[in-house]
Steps between C-alpha positions, in 0.01 A plus 500: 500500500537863371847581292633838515617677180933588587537789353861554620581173299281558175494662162246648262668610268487568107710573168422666130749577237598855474559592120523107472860511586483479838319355805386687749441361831264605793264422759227621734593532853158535685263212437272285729458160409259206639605148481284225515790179521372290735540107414765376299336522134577831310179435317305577754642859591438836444628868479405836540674858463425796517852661388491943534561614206705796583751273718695434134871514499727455184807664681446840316284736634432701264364184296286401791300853522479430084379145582226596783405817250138502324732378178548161717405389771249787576553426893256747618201413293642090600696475795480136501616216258264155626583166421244187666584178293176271390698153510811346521584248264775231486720470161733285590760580728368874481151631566319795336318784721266622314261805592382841479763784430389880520666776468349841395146406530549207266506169588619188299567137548835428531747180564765517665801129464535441880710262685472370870920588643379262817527585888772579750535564877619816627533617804223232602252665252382290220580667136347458142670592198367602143569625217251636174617622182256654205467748252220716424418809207518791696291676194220195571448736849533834386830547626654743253473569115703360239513827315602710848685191683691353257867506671278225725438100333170460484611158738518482872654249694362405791766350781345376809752387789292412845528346797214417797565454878265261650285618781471308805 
């Protein structure tokens, strides 16, 4: 049975520390995501994303042209942020997602704390919640200099928030 990604009811969104002060909050509103989640064991799913790159949206427009800018996220050289996971694996009542990350033309193994939210019925359609949290080194993919970028933590936080209809 094929599960469709909901993107009216998901997230994927990020944070960094501005100045380290502050957190700043944002999240990329064009992304097309594959589930693989049939069967009842997490451990035997999969992901894949393909996120554009120049869909980013902190709230601040003039921080988003910064952010998709060659100083960035260099969106016309790399319109699109990918994410396929490897394996799933169980730690206790969470799982880890791990997989391949790339962004700018670089690509890194990343992992990413998961958790399974369960199912619900609406509107006779089957539902899947999840949810992912991780951080990565945005300087580990090219994203930025510490001598240029500095206002930026050299931290991202990754913040995940999906849900999957069920297809009949």
């Amino acid at each position: 049975m094929a599960w469709e990604f909901d993107r009216n009811h998901s997230r994927v969104g990020f944070s960094a520390r501005h100045l380290g002060i502050n957190t700043v909050h944002g999240q990329f509103e064009d992304a097309d995501v594959a589930l693989n989640i049939d069967g009842d064991d997490p451990v035997n799913w999969s992901v894949k994303a393909n996120i554009k790159a120049a869909s980013i949206n902190t709230g601040l427009g003039r921080r988003d042209d910064a952010l998709r800018s060659d100083q960035y996220l260099n969106v016309e050289a790399h319109p699109t942020i990918t994410f396929e996971s490897s394996r799933v694996e169980r730690r206790g009542d969470q799982y880890a997602v791990i997989g391949a990350l790339t962004m700018l033309g670089v690509t890194k193994e990343v992992e990413l704390e998961a958790s399974f939210n369960g199912e619900a019925v609406d509107r006779e359609q089957l539902k899947r919640g999840f949810s992912a949290r991780g951080t990565i080194d945005r300087f580990a993919f090219g994203i930025g200099e510490p001598e240029r970028t500095w206002t930026v933590g050299p931290k991202i936080d990754l913040v995940l928030d999906m849900e999957a209809i069920k297809q009949s």
